[in-house]
PANU-31813 format. One record per atom (N, C-alpha, C): residue number from 1; residue in one letter; atom name; y, x, z. Coordinates in steps of 0.1 Angstrom, whole numbers, padded with zeros to 4 digits, always signed. Last residue first. Example, Ala and Ser with C-alpha at 12.3 -4.5 7.8 and 13.67 -1.06 7.14 Angstrom:
BEGIN
  num  residu  atome  north   east     up
    2       S      N  -0022  +0128  +0071
    2       S     CA  -0011  +0137  +0071
    2       S      C  +0000  +0129  +0079
    1       A      N  -0057  +0132  +0078
    1       A     CA  -0045  +0123  +0078
    1       A      C  -0033  +0132  +0078
END
This chain:
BEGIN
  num  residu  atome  north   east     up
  163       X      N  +1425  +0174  +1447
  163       X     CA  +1419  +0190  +1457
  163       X      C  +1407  +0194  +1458
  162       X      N  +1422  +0159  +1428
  162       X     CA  +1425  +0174  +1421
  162       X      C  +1425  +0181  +1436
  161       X      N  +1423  +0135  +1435
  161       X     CA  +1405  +0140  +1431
  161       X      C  +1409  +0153  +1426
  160       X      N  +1442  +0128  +1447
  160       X     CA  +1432  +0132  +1454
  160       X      C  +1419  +0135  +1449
  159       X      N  +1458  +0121  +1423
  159       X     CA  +1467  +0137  +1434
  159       X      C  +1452  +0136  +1439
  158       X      N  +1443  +0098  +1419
  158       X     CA  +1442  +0112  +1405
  158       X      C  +1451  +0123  +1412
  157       X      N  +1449  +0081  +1442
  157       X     CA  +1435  +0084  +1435
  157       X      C  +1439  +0094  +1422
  156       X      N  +1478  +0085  +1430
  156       X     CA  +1473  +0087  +1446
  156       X      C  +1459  +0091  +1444
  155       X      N  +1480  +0071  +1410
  155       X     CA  +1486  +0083  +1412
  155       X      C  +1477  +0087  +1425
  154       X      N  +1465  +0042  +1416
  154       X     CA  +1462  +0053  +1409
  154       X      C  +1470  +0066  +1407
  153       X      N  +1486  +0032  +1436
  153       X     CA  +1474  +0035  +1443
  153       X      C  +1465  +0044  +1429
  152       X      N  +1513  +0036  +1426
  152       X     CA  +1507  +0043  +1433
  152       X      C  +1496  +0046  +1436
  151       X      N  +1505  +0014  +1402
  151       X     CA  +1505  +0025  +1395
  151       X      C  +1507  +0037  +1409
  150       X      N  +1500  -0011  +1417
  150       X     CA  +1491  +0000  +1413
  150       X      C  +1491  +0010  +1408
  149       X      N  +1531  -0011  +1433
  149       X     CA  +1518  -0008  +1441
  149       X      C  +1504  -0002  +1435
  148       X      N  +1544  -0015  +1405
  148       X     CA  +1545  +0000  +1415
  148       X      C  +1531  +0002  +1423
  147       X      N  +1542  -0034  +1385
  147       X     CA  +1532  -0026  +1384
  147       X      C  +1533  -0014  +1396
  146       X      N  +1564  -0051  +1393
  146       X     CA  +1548  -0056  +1392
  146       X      C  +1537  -0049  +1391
  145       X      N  +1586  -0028  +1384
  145       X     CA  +1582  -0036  +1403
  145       X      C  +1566  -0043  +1404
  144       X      N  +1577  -0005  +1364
  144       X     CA  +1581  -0019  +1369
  144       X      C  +1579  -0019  +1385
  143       X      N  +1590  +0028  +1365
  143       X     CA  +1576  +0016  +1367
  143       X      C  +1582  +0010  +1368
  142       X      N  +1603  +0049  +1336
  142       X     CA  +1603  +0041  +1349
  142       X      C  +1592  +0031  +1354
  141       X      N  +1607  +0089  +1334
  141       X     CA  +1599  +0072  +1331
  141       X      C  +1602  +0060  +1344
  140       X      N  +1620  +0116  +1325
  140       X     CA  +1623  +0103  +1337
  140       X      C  +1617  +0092  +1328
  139       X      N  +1615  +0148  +1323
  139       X     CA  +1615  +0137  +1320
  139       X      C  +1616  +0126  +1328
  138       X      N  +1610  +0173  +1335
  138       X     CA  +1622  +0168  +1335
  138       X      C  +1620  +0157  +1329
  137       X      N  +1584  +0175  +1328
  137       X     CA  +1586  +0180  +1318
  137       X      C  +1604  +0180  +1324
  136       X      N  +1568  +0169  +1354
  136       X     CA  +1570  +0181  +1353
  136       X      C  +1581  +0185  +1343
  135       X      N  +1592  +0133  +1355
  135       X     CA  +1578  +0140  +1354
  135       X      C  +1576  +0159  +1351
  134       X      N  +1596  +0110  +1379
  134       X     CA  +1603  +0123  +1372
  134       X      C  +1585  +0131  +1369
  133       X      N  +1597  +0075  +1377
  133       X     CA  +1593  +0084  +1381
  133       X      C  +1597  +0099  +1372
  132       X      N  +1618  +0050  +1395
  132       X     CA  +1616  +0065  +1386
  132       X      C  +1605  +0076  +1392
  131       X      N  +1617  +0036  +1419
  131       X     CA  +1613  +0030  +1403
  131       X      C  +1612  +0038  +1395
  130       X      N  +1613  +0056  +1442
  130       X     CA  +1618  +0048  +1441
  130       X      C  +1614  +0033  +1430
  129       X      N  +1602  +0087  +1432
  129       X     CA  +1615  +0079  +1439
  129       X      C  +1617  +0064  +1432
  128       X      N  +1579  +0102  +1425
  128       X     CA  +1581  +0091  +1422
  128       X      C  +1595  +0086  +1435
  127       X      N  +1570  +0136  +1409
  127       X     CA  +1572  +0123  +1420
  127       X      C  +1583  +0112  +1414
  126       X      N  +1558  +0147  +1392
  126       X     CA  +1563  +0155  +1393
  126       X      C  +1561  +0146  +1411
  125       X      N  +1529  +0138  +1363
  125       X     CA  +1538  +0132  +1376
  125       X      C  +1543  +0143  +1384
  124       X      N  +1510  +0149  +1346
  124       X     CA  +1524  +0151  +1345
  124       X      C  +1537  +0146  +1355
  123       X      N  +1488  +0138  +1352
  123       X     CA  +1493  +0150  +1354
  123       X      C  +1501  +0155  +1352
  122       X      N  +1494  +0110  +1341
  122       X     CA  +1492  +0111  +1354
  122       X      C  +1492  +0129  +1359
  121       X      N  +1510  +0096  +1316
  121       X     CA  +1502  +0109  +1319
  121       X      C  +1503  +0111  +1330
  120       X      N  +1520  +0065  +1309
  120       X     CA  +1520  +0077  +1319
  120       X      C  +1512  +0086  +1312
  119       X      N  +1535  +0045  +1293
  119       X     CA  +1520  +0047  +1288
  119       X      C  +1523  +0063  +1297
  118       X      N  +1563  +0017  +1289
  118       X     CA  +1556  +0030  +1289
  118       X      C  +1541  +0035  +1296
  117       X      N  +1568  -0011  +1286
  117       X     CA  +1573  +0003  +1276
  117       X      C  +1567  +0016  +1278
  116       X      N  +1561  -0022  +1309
  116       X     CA  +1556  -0032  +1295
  116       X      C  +1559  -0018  +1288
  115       X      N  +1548  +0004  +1330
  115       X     CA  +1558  -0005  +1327
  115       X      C  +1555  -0008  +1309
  114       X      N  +1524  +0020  +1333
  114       X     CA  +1532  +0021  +1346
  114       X      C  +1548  +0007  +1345
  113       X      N  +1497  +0027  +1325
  113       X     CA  +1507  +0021  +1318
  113       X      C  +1517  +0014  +1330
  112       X      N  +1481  +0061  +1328
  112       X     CA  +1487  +0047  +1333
  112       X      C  +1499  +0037  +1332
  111       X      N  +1453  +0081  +1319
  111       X     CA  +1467  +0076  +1316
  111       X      C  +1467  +0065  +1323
  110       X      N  +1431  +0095  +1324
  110       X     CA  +1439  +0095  +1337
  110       X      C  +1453  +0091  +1330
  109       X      N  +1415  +0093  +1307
  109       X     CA  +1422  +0103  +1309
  109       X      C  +1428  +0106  +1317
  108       X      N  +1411  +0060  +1301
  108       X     CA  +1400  +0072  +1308
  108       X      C  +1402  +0083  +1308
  107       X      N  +1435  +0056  +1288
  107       X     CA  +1436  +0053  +1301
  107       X      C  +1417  +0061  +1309
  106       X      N  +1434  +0060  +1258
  106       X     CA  +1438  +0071  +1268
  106       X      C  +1437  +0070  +1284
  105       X      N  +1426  +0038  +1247
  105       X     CA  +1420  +0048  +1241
  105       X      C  +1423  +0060  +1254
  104       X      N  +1442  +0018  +1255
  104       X     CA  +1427  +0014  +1254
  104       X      C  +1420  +0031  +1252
  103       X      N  +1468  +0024  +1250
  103       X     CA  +1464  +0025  +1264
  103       X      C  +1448  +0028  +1265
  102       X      N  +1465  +0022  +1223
  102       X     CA  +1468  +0036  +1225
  102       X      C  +1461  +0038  +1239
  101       X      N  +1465  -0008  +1221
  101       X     CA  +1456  +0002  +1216
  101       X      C  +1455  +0016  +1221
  100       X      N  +1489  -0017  +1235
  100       X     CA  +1475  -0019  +1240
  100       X      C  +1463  -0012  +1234
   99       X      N  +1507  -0003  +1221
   99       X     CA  +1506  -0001  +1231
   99       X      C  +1494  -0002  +1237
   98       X      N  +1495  +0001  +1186
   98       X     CA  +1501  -0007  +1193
   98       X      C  +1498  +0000  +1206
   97       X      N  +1500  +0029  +1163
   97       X     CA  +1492  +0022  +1171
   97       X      C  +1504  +0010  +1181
   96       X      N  +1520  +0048  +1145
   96       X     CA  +1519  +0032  +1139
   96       X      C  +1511  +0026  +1150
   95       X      N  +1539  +0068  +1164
   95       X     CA  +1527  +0067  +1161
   95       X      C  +1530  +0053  +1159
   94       X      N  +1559  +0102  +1162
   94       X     CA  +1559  +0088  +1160
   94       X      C  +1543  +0082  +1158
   93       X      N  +1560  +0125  +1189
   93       X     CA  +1555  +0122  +1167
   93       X      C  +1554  +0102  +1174
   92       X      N  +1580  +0152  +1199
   92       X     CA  +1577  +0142  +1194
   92       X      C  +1573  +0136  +1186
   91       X      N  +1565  +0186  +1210
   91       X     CA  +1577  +0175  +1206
   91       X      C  +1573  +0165  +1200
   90       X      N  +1547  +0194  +1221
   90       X     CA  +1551  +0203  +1210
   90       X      C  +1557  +0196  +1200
   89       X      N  +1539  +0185  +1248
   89       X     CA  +1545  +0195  +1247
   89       X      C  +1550  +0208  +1235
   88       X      N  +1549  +0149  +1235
   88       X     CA  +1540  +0159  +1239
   88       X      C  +1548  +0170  +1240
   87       X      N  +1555  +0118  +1237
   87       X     CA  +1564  +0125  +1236
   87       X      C  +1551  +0133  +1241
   86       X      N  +1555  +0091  +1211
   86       X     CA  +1547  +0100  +1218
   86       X      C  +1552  +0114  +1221
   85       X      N  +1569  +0063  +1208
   85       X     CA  +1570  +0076  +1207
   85       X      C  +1564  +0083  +1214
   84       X      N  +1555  +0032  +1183
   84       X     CA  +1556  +0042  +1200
   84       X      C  +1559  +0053  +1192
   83       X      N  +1572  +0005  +1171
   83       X     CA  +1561  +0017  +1172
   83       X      C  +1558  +0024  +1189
   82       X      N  +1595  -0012  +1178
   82       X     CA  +1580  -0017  +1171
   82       X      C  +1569  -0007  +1165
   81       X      N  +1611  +0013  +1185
   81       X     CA  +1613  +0005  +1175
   81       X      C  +1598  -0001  +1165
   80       X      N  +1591  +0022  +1206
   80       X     CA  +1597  +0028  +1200
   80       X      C  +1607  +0020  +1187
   79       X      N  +1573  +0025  +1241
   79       X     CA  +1575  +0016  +1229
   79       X      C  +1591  +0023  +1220
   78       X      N  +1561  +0060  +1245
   78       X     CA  +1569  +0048  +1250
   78       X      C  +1570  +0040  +1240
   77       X      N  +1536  +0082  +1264
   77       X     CA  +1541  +0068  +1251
   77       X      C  +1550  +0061  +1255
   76       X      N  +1540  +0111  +1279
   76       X     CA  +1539  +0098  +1280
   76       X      C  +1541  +0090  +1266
   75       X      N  +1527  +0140  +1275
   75       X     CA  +1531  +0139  +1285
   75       X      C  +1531  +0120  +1285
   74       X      N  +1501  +0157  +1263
   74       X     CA  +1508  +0139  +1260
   74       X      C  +1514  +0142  +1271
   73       X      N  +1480  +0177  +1262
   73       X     CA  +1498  +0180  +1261
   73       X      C  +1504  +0171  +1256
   72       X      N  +1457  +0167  +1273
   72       X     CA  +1463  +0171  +1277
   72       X      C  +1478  +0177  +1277
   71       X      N  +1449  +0157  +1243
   71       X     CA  +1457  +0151  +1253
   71       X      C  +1457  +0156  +1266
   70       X      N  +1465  +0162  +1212
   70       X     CA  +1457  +0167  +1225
   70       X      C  +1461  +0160  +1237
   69       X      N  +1467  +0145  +1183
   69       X     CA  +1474  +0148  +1195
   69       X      C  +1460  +0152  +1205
   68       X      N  +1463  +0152  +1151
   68       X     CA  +1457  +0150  +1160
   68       X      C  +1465  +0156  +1175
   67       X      N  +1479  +0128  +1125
   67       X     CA  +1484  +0136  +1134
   67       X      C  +1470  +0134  +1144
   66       X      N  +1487  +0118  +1094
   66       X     CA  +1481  +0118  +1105
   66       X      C  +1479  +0132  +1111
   65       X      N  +1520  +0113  +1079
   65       X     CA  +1508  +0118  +1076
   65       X      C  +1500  +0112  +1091
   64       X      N  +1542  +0100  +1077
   64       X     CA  +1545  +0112  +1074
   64       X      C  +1527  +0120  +1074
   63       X      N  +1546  +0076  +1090
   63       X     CA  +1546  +0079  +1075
   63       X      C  +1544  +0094  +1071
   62       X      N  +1516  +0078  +1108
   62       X     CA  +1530  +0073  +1109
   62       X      C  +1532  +0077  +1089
   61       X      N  +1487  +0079  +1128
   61       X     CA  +1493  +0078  +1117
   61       X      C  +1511  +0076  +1119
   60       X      N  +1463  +0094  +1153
   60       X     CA  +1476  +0089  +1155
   60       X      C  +1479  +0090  +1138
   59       X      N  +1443  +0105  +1169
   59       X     CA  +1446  +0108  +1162
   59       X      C  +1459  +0098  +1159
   58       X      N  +1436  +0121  +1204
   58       X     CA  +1438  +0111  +1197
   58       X      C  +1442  +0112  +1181
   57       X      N  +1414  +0145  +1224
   57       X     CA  +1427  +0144  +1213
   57       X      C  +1425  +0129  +1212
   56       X      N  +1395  +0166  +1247
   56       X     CA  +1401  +0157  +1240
   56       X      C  +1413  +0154  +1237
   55       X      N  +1380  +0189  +1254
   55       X     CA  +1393  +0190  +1245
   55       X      C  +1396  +0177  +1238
   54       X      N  +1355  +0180  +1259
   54       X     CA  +1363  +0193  +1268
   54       X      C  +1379  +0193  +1263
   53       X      N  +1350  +0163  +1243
   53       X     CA  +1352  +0156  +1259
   53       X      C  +1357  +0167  +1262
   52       X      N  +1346  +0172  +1218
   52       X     CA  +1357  +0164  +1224
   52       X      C  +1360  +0163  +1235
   51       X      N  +1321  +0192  +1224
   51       X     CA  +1329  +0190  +1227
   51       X      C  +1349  +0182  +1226
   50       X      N  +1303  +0163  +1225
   50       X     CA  +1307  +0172  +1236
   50       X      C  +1317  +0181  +1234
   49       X      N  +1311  +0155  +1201
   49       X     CA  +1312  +0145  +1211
   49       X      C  +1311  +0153  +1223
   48       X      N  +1298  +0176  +1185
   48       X     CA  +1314  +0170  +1183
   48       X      C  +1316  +0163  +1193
   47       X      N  +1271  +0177  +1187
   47       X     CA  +1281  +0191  +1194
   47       X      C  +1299  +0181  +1196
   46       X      N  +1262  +0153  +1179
   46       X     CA  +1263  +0154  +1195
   46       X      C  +1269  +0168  +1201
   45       X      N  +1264  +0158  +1157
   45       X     CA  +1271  +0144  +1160
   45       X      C  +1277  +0148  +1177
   44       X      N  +1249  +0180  +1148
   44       X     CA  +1265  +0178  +1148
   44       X      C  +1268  +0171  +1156
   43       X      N  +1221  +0165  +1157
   43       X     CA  +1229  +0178  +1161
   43       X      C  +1245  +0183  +1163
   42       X      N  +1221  +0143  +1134
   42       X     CA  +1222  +0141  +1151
   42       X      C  +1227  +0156  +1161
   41       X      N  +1224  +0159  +1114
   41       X     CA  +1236  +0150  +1117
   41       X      C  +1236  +0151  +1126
   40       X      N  +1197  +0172  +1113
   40       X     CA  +1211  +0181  +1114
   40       X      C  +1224  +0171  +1115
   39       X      N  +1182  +0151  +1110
   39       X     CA  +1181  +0163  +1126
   39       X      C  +1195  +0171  +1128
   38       X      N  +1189  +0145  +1089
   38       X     CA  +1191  +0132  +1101
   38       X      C  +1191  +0142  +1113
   37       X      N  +1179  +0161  +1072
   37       X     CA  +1196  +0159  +1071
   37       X      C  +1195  +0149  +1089
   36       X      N  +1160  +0192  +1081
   36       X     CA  +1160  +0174  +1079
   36       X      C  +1173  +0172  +1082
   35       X      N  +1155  +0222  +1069
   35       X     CA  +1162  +0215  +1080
   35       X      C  +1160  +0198  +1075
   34       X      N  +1124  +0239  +1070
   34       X     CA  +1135  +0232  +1063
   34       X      C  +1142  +0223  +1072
   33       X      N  +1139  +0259  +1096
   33       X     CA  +1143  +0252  +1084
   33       X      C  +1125  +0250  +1081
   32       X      N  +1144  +0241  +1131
   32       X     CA  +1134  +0250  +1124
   32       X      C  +1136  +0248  +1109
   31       X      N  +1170  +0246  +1153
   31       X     CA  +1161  +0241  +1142
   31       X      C  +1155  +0249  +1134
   30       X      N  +1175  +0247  +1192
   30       X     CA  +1173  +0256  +1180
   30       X      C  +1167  +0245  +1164
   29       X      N  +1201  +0256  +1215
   29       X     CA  +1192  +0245  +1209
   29       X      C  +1185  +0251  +1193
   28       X      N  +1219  +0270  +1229
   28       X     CA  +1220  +0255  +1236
   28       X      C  +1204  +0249  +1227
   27       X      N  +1211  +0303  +1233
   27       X     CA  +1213  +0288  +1228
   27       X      C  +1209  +0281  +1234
   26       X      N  +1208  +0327  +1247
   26       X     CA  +1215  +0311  +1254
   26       X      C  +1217  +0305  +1245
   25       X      N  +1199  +0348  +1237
   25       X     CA  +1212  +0347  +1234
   25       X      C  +1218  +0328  +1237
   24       X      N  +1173  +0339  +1245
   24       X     CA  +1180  +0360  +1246
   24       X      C  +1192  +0359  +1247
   23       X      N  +1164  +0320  +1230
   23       X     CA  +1168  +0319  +1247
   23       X      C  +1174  +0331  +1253
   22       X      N  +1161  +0326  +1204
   22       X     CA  +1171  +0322  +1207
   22       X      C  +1178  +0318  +1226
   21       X      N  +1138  +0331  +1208
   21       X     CA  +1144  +0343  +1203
   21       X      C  +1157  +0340  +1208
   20       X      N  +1119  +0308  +1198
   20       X     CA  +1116  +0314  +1211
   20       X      C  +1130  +0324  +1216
   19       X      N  +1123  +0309  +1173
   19       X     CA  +1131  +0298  +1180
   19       X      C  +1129  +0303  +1194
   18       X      N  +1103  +0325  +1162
   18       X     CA  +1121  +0330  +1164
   18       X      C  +1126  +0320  +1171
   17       X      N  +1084  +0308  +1155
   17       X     CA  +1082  +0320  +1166
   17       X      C  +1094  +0323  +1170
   16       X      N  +1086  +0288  +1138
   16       X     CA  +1091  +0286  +1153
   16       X      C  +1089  +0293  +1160
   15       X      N  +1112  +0303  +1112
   15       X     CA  +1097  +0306  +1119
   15       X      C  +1104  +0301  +1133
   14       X      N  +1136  +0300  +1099
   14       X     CA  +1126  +0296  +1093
   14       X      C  +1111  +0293  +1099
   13       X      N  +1165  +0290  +1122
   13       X     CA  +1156  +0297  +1119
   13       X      C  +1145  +0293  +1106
   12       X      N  +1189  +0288  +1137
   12       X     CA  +1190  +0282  +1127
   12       X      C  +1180  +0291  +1123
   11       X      N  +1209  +0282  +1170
   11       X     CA  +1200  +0288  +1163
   11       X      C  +1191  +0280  +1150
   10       X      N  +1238  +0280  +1185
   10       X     CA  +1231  +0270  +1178
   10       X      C  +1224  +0283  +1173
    9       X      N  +1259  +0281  +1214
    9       X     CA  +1252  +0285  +1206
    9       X      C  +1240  +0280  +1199
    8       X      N  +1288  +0264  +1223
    8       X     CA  +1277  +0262  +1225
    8       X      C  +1272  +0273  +1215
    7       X      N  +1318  +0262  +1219
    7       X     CA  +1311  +0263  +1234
    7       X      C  +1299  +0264  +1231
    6       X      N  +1318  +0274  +1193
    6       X     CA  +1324  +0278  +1200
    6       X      C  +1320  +0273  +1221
    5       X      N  +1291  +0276  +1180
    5       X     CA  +1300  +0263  +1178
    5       X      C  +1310  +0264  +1185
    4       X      N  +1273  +0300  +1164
    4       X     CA  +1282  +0300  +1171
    4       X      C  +1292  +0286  +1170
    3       X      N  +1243  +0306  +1149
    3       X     CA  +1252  +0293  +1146
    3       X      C  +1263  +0292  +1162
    2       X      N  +1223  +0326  +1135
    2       X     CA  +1229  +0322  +1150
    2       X      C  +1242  +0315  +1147
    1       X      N  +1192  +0330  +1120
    1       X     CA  +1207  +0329  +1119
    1       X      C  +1212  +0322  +1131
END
């Protein structure tokens, strides 16, 4: 049986002769039944975590339920009436997380907390005049003054690792 995970191909056999079978059709990896629950966690565990990393998300609560945000379509967080607003490219959701939490979770994304109220998406930087920055979306965020010099020198390091 051939276990399609979308990036990866999984083979799921009775005989280790067939496990051989599976390199015809590039699986990533093969089990022999009877399956062991711990062999089949660790399997999952580690398709889920790869691919997250290809398609990573955040999950996010508010009253209205929980929400998986993509992050590549976050454009920025902003503080919100003692929440944040998460503005993405399939409109706004309110999130219960604190600033420092959200940052903690997104800033190896290439997020940067550019001012006490707002939480960047660095691919979404259009340019930066001045204290404003304008972002692809037409949106306008601002940097502090205490934060400009780093929030250039990481704009700058994330425009020069995309040539």
């Amino acid at each position: 049986m051939l276990i399609d995970c979308m990036t990866g191909l999984g083979m799921l056999t009775s005989l280790n002769q067939y496990a051989l079978e599976g390199y015809k059709y590039q699986a990533v990896n093969s089990i022999v039944k009877p399956v062991k629950y711990i062999r089949l966690k660790t399997e999952m565990k580690g398709w889920i975590e790869k691919y997250r990393h290809k398609n990573p998300y955040i999950v996010v609560q508010n009253d209205k339920g929980s929400f998986k945000v993509a992050v590549k379509k976050l454009h920025y967080a902003e503080t919100y009436k003692r929440n944040l607003l998460l503005h993405t490219d399939d409109g706004d959701v309110i999130c219960y997380k604190n600033m420092k939490e959200i940052e903690k979770e997104l800033s190896p994304y290439g997020f940067f907390r550019c001012h006490v109220g707002f939480l960047v998406n660095l691919a979404f930087v259009k340019k930066v005049e001045k204290l404003d920055v304008e972002l692809t979306s037409g949106e306008t965020v601002y940097v502090s003054k205490p934060k400009r010099k780093a929030f250039m020198e990481a704009l700058a390091g994330y425009w020069g690792n995309m040539l």
